[in-house]
N, C-alpha and C positions, 0 to 999 in steps of 0.2 A: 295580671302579668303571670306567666306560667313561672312555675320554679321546677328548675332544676332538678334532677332525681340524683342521688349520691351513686356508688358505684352499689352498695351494698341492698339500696332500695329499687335499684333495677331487675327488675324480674330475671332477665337474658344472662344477666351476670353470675359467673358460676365462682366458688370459692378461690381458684388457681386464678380466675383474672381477678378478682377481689385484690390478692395476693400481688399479682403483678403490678398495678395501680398504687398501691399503698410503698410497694418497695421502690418504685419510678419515683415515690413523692420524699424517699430516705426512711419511709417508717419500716421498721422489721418485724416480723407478724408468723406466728409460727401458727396454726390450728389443727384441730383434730374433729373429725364428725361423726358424733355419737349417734348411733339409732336407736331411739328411746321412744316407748309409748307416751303419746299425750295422757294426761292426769286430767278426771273430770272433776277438779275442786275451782274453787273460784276465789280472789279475794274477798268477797261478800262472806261467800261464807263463811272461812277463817275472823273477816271480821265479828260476825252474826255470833260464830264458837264464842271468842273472846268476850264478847260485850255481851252473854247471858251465863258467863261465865262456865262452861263448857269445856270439854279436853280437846286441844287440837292435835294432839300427839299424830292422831292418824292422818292428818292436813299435811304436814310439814315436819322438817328433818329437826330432828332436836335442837340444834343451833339456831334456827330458825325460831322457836318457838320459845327458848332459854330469851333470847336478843325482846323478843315481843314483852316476856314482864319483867325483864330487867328494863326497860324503859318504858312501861307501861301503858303499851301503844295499843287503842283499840277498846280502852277501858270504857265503862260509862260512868260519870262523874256519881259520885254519893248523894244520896240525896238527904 
């Protein structure tokens, strides 16, 4: 059975009808479109950094990487 595409997973749909759809549905939705270069990192790697214990500083925004060993995500267990 085919499923449905959302408005946002439709190719054709551009952000102003996104916008349209959503306010038709009572949701209020403000957005802004950044042009930003794609980054060649991956989470593999970030994790690969983490788990041979490695600097990710240059991967990801310091909040990002602060969050990772304050809850020690990515670790490999002690042996």
């Amino acid at each position: 059975m085919p499923v449905a595409a959302t408005p946002a997973a439709t190719p054709a749909a551009t952000p102003a009808a996104t916008v349209q759809i959503l306010q038709s549905q009572g949701i209020d939705i403000r957005w802004q479109q950044l042009n930003l270069s794609p980054l060649d990192i991956s989470s593999s790697q970030i994790r690969q950094g983490v788990g041979d214990r490695l600097s990710i500083h240059t991967l990801v925004p310091d909040a990002v990487r602060e969050y990772i060993e304050e809850k020690q995500l990515y670790q490999c267990p002690n042996p």
